[in-house]
DRENLUMVO-347997 format. One record per residue (C-alpha): residue in three letters; chain; x, y, z negated. Coordinates in pm, 1 decimal. Last residue first. Example, Ala and Ser with C-alpha at 12.3 -4.5 7.8 and 13.67 -1.06 7.14 Angstrom:
BEGIN
[SER,A,[1367.0,-106.0,-714.0]]
[ALA,A,[1230.0,-450.0,-780.0]]
END
This chain:
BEGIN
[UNK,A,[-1054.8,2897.9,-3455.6]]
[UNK,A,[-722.9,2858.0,-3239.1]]
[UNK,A,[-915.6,2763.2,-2898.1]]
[UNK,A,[-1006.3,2400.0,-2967.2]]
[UNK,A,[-1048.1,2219.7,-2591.6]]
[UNK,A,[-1129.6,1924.7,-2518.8]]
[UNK,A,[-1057.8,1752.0,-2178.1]]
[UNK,A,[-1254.5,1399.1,-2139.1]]
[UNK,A,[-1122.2,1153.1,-1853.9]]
[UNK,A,[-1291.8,822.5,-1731.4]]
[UNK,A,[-1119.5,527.3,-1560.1]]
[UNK,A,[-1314.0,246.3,-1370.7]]
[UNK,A,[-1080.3,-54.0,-1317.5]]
[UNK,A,[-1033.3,-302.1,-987.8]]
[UNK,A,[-881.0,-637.9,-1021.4]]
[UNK,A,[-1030.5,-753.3,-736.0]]
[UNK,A,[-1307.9,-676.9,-503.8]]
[UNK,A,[-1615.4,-861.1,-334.1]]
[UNK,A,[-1756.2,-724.4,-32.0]]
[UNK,A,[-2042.3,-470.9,16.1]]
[UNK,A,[-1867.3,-162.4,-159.7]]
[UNK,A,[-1809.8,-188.2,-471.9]]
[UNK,A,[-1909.2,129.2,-736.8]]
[UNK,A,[-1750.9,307.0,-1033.7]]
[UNK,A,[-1960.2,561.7,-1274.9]]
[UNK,A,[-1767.2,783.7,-1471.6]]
[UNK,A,[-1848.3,918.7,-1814.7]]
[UNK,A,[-1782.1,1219.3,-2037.5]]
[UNK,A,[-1838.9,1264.3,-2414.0]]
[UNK,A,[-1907.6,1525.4,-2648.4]]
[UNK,A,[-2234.5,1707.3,-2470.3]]
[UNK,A,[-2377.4,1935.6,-2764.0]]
[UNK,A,[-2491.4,2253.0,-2591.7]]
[UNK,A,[-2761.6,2099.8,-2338.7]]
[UNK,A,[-2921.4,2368.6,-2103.0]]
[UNK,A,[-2991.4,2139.2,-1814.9]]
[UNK,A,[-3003.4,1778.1,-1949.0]]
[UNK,A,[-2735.8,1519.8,-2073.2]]
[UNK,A,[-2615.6,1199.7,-1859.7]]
[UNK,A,[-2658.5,847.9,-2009.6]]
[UNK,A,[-2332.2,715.3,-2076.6]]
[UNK,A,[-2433.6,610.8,-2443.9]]
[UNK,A,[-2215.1,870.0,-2633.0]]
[UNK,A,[-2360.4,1141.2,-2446.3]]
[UNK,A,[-2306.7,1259.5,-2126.3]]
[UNK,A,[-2100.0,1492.2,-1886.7]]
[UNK,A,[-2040.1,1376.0,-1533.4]]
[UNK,A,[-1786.0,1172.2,-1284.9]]
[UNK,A,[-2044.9,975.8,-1059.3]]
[UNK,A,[-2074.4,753.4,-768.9]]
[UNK,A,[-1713.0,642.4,-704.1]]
[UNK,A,[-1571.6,394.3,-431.4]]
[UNK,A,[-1474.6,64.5,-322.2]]
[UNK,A,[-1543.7,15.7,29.8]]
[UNK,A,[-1180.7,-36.9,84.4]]
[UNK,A,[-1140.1,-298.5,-152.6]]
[UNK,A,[-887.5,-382.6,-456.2]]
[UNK,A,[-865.1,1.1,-569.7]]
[UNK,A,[-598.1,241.0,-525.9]]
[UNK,A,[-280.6,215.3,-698.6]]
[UNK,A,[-179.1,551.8,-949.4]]
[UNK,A,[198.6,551.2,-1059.1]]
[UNK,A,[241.4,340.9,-1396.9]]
[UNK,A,[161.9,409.0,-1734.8]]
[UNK,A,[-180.4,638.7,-1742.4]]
[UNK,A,[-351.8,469.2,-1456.9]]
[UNK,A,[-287.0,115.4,-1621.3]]
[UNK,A,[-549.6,-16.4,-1327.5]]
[UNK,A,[-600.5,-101.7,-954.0]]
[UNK,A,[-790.3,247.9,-924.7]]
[UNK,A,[-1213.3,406.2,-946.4]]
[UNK,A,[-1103.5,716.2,-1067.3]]
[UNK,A,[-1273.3,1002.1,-1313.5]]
[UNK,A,[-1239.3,1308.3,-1474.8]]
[UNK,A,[-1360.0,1555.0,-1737.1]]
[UNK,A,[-1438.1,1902.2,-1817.3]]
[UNK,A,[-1464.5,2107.7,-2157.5]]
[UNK,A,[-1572.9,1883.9,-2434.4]]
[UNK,A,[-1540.1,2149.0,-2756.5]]
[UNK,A,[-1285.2,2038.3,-3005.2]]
[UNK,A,[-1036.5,1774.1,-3094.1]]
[UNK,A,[-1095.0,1787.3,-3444.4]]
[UNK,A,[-1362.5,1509.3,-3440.8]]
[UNK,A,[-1266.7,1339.1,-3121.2]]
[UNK,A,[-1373.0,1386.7,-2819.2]]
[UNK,A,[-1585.1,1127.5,-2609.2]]
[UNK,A,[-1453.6,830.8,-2361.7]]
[UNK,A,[-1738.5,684.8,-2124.9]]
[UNK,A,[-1695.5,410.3,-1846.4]]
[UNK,A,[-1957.0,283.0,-1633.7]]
[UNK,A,[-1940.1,31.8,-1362.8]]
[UNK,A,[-2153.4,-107.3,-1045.4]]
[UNK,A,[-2235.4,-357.8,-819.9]]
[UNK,A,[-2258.3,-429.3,-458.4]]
[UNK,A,[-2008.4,-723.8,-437.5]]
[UNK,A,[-1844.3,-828.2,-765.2]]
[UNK,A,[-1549.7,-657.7,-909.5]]
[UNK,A,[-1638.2,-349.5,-1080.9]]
[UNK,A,[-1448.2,-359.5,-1251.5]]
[UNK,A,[-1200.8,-352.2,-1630.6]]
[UNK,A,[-1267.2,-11.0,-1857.5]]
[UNK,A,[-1031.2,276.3,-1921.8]]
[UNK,A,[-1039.9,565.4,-2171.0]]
[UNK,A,[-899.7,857.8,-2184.4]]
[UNK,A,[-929.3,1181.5,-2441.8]]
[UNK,A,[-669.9,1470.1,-2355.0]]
[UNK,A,[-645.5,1758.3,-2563.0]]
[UNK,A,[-646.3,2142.4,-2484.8]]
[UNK,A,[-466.5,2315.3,-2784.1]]
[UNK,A,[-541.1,2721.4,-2768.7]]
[UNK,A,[-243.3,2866.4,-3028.9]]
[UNK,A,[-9.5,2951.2,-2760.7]]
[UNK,A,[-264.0,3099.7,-2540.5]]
[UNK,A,[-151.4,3463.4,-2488.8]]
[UNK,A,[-353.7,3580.0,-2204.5]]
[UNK,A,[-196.0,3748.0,-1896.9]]
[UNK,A,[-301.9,3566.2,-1671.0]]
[UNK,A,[-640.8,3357.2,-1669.0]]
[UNK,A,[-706.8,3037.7,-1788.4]]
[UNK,A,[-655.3,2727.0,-1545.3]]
[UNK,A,[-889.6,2539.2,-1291.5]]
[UNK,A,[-704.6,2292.1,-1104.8]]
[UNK,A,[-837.8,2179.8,-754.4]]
[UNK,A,[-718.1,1914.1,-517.6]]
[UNK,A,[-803.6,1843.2,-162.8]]
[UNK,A,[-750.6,1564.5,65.2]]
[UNK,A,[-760.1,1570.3,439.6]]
[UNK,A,[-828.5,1339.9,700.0]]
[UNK,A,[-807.3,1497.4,1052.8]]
[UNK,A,[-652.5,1207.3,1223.6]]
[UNK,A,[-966.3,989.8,1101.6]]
[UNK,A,[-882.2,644.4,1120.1]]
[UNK,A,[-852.6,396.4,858.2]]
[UNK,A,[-1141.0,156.1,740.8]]
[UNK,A,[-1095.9,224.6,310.4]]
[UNK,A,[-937.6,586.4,321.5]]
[UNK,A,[-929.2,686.7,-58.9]]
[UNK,A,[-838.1,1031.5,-142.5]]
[UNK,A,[-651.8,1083.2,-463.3]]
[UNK,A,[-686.3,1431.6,-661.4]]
[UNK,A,[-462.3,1592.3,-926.7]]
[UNK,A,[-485.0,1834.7,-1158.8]]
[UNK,A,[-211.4,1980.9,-1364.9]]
[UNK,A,[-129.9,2166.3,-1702.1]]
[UNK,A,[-160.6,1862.1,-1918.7]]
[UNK,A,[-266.8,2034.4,-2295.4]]
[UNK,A,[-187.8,1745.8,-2547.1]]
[UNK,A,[-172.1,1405.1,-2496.2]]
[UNK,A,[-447.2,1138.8,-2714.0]]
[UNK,A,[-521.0,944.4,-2424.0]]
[UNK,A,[-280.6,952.8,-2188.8]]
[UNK,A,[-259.2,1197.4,-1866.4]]
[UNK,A,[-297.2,1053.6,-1562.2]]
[UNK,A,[-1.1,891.1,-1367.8]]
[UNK,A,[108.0,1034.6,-989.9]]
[UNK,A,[103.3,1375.0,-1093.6]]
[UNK,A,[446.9,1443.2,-1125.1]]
[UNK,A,[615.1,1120.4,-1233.6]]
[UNK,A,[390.8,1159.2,-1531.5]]
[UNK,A,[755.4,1125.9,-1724.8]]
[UNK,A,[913.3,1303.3,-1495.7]]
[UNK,A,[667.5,1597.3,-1514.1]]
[UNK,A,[364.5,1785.2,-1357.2]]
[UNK,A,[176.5,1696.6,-1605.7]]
[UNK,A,[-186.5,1504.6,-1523.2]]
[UNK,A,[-561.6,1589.8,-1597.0]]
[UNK,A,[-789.6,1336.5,-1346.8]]
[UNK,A,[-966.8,1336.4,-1015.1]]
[UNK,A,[-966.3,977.2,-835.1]]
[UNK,A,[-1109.3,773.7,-560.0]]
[UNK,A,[-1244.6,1058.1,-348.9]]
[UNK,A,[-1359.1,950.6,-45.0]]
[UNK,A,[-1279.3,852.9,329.3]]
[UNK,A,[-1460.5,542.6,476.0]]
[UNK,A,[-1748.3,748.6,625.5]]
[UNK,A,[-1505.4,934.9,817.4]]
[UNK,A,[-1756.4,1176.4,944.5]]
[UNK,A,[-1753.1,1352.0,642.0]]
[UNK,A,[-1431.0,1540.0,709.5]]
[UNK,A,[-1295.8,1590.6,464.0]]
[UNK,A,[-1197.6,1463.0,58.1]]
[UNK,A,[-1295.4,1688.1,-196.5]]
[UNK,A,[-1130.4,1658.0,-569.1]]
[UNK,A,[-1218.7,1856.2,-897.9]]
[UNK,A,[-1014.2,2035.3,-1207.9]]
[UNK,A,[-1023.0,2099.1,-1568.9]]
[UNK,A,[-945.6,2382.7,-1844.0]]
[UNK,A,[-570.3,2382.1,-1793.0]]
[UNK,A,[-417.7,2626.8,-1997.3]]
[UNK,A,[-141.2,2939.8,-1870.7]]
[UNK,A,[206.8,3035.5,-1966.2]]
[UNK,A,[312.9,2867.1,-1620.7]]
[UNK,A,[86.9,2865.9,-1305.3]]
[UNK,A,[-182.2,2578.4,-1318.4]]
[UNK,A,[-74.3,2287.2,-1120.9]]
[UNK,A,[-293.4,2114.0,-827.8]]
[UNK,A,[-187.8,1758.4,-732.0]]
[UNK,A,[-247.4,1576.2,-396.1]]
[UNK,A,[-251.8,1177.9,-399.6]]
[UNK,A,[-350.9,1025.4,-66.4]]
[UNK,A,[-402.6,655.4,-99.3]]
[UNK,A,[-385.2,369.7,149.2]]
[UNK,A,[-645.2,112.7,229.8]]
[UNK,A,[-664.7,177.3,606.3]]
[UNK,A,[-422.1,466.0,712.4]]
[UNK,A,[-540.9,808.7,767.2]]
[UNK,A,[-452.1,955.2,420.3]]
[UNK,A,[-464.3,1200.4,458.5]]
[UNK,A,[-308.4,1550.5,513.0]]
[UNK,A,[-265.0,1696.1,164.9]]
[UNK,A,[-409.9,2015.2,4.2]]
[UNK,A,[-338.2,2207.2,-368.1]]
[UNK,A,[-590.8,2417.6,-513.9]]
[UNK,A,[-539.9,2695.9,-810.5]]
[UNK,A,[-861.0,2828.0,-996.8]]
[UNK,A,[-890.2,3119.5,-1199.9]]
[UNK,A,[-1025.7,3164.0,-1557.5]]
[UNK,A,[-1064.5,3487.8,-1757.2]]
[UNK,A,[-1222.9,3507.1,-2092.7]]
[UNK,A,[-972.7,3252.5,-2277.5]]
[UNK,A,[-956.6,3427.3,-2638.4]]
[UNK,A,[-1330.5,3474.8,-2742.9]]
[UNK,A,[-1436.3,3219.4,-2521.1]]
[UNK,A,[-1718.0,3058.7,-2336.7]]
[UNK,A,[-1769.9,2779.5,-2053.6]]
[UNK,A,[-1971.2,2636.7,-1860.2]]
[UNK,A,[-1976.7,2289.5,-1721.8]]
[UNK,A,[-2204.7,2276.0,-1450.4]]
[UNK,A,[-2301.2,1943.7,-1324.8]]
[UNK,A,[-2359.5,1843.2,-974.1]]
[UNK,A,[-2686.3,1568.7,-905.2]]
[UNK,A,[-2688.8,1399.8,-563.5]]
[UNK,A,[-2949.4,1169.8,-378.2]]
[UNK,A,[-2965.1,830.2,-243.3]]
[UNK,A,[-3336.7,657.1,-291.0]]
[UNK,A,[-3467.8,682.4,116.0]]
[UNK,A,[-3181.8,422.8,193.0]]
[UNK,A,[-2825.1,477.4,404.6]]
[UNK,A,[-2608.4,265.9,583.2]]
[UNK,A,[-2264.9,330.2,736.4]]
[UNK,A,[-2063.6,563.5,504.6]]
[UNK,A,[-2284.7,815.8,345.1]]
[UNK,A,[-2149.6,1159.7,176.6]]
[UNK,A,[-2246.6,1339.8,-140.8]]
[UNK,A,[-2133.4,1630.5,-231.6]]
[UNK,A,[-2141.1,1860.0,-569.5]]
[UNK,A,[-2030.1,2194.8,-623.9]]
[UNK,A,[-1982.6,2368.9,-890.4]]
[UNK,A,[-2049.8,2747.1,-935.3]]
[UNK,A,[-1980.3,3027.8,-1175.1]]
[UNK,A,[-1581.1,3109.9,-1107.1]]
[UNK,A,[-1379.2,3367.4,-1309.8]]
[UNK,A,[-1109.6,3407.1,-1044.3]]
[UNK,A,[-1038.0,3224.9,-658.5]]
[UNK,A,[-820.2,3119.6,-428.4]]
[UNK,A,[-449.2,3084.3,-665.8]]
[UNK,A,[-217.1,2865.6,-446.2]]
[UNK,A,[-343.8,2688.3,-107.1]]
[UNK,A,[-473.6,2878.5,176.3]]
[UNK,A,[-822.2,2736.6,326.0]]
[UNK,A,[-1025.9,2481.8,179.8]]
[UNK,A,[-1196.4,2654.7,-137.7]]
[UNK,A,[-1512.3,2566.1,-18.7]]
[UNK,A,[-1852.0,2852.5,7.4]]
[UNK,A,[-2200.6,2716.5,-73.4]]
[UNK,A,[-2243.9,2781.7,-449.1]]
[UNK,A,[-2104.0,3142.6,-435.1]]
[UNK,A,[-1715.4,3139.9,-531.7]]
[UNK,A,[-1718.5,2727.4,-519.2]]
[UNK,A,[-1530.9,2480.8,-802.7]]
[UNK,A,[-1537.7,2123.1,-704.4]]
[UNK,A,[-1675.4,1782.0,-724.2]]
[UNK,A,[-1668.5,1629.6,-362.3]]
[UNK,A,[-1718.4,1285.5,-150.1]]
[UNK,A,[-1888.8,1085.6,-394.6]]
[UNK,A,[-2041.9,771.3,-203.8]]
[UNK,A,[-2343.4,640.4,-113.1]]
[UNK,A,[-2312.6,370.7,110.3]]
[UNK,A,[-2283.8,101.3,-100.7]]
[UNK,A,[-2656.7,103.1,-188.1]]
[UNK,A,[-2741.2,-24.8,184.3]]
[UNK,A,[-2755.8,-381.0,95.1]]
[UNK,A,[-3051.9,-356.0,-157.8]]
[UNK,A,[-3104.7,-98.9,-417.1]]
[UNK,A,[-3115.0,233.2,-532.4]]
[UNK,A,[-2775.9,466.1,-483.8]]
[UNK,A,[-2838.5,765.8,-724.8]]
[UNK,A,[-2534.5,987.9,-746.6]]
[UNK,A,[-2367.9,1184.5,-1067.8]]
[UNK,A,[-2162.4,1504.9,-1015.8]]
[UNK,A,[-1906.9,1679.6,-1259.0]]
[UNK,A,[-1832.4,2026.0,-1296.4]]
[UNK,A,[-1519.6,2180.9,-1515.1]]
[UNK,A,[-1406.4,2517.6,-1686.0]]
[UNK,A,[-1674.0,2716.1,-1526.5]]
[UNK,A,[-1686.8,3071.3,-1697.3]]
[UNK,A,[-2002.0,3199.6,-1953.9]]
[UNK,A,[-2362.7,3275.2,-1887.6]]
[UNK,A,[-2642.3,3191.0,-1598.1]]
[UNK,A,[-2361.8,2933.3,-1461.1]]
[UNK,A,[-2488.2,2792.9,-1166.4]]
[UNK,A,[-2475.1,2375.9,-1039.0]]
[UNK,A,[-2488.2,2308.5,-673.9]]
[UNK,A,[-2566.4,2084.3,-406.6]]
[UNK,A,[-2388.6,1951.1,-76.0]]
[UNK,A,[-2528.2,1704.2,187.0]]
[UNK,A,[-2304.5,1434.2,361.9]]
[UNK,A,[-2268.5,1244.5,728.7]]
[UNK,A,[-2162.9,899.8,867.5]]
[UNK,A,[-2495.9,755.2,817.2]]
[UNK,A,[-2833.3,970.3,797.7]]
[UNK,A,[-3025.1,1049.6,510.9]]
[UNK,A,[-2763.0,1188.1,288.3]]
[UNK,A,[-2980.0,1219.0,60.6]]
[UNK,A,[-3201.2,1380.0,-203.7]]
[UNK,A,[-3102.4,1637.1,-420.3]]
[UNK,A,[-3107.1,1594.5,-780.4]]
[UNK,A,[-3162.8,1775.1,-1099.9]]
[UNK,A,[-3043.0,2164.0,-1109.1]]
[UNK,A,[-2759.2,2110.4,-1370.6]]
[UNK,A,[-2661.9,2336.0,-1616.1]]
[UNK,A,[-2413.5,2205.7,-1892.9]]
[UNK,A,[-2338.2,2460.5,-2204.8]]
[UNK,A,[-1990.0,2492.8,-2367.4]]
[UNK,A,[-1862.5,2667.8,-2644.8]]
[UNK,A,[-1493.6,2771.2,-2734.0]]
[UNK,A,[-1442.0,3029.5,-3085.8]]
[UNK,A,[-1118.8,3204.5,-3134.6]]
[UNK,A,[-1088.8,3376.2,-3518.2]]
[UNK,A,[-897.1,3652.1,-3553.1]]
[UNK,A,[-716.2,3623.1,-3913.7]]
[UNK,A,[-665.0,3963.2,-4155.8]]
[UNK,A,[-439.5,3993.2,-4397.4]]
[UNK,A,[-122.9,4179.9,-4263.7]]
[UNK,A,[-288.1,4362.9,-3945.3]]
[UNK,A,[-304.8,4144.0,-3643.0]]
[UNK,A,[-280.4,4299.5,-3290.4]]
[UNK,A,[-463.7,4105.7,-3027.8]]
[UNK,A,[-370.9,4201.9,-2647.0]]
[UNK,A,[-552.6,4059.5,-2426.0]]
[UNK,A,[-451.0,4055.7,-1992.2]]
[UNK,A,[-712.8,4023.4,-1767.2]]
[UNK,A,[-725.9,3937.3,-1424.9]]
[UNK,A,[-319.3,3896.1,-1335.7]]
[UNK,A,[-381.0,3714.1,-1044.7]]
[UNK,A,[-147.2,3402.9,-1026.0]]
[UNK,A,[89.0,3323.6,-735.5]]
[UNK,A,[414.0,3329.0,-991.2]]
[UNK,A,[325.6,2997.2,-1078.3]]
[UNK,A,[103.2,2787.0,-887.4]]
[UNK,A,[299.7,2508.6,-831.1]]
[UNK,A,[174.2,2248.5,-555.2]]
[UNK,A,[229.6,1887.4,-473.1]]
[UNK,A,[157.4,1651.1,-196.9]]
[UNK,A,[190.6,1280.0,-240.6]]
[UNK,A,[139.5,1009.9,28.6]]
[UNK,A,[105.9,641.8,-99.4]]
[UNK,A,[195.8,339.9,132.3]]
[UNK,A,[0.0,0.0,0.0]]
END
């Protein structure tokens, strides 16, 4: 399996969007507080056609995206397998793609998006939810978002791993994938998870741990399953905090959790990691279908090419995904799918990012 890795540092590209200054008299303490509410718009329905995709999106009334997730219904029967995530990513307006110059593209986003693409059969029951994580701060009350690109993978069953990094002196928040063009209805996102770009993360390729401490990269693997497609492309987004702001005391901390399949034909598997009790607010999240130990060794694709994900999203404890408006989501949960043959040895990963500000 050949693996093509594209990397990007954003530092010294970033906006400065506002800087804060806190002086502290002898005595007195400034207390930070992080909240986080999900908006989601319920589902749209489709793709209704093979080889093609429809995009939704999640608003922020209040407060700065720090992560999005999406969530997919498939039904039943032989067609299920087609639905397939093809995008969960930051957007200036809800419509709009980062996809052009890489670096710093955008500040203080408000919108997710979430897409859904078909390979080669469809059913009246597929449909696409995005997720809005968003996000308030005393101290972090700019964001901006940094994406990273890679051409790929065109190959059958190979892996394109792209990684976004947030420019230095700032905190990742969370981060999204998007694999083009839709009319490769083999090529999808197979991963989007927290990383350092470091040796010992061999610079994206391995997620971060469970349990590390504020990762400062993104990265995204596209998943060709059938080959083709000399236009492939694989996109990766970070979202950081703003310049200028002082966030040595902010701790973002990695929770990660990984769970064996899905395996068999046409079926499906959750996984759901939640923060702990002093690790803060939940923040963003990520997700990968993969051939396992994600966190110790370089990523591997999964066992199949139609093997794919249908869901990265904030939930409770149980998996089940929360409502528009909820306050108290803790835990995160990805959803990994077969295609229509039989797999091996394949894992579904899930990724929770919380973040304690200093209060």
């Amino acid at each position: 399996m050949s693996i093509r890795i594209s990397r990007r540092l954003a530092a010294g590209k970033a906006l400065v969007i506002g800087a804060v200054l806190v002086v502290a008299a002898p005595g007195l303490a400034y207390a930070n507080t992080v909240s986080a509410t999900v908006r989601t718009p319920g589902a749209t329905l489709g793709p209704t056609s093979t080889f093609s995709e429809i995009s939704t999106h999640a608003d922020c009334g209040t407060g700065l995206i720090s992560g999005g997730g999406i969530n997919q219904a498939i039904g039943t029967g032989s067609a299920a397998p087609g639905n397939h995530v093809n995008g969960t990513e930051p957007s200036p307006d809800g419509s709009t793609e980062y996809t052009g110059s890489t670096g710093v593209v955008g500040t203080d986003v408000t919108h997710w998006l979430g897409i859904g693409g078909s390979g080669g059969a469809v059913n009246s029951s597929f449909s696409t939810t995005p997720y809005a994580v968003c996000f308030t701060s005393n101290l972090i009350n700019h964001t901006q978002v940094v994406m990273n690109d890679l051409a790929g993978p065109t190959s059958a069953a190979t892996v394109g791993l792209t990684v976004a990094t947030c420019p230095s002196g700032t905190r990742l928040l969370g981060g999204g994938a998007r694999t083009t063009p839709a009319s490769v209805g083999s090529l999808k996102p197979a991963a989007s998870y927290p990383t350092f770009d470091n040796a010992a993360h061999d610079y994206g390729q391995k997620g971060a741990a469970d349990g590390e401490t504020n990762p400062d990269s993104w990265a995204a693997v596209g998943w060709n399953g059938g080959g083709g497609g000399t236009t492939n492309t694989t996109y990766a987004y970070a979202i950081c905090s703003g310049s200028g702001i002082n966030v040595s005391g902010a701790t973002v901390t990695v929770r990660f959790s990984e769970v064996s399949g899905p395996n068999s034909a046409n079926t499906g598997q959750t996984a759901t990691v939640g923060c702990g009790a002093n690790d803060g607010t939940l923040v963003s999240g990520g997700a990968a279908i993969s051939g396992g130990n994600v966190t110790t060794t370089d990523f591997t694709g999964p066992g199949s090419g139609g093997d794919h994900l249908n869901g990265s999203y904030p939930s409770d404890s149980s998996g089940n995904p929360v409502s528009d408006g909820a306050t108290t989501a803790a835990s995160w949960t990805a959803y990994g799918h077969t295609g229509g043959g039989g797999s091996t040895n394949n894992h579904t990963d899930v990724w929770a990012l919380c973040a304690n500000d200093g209060s």
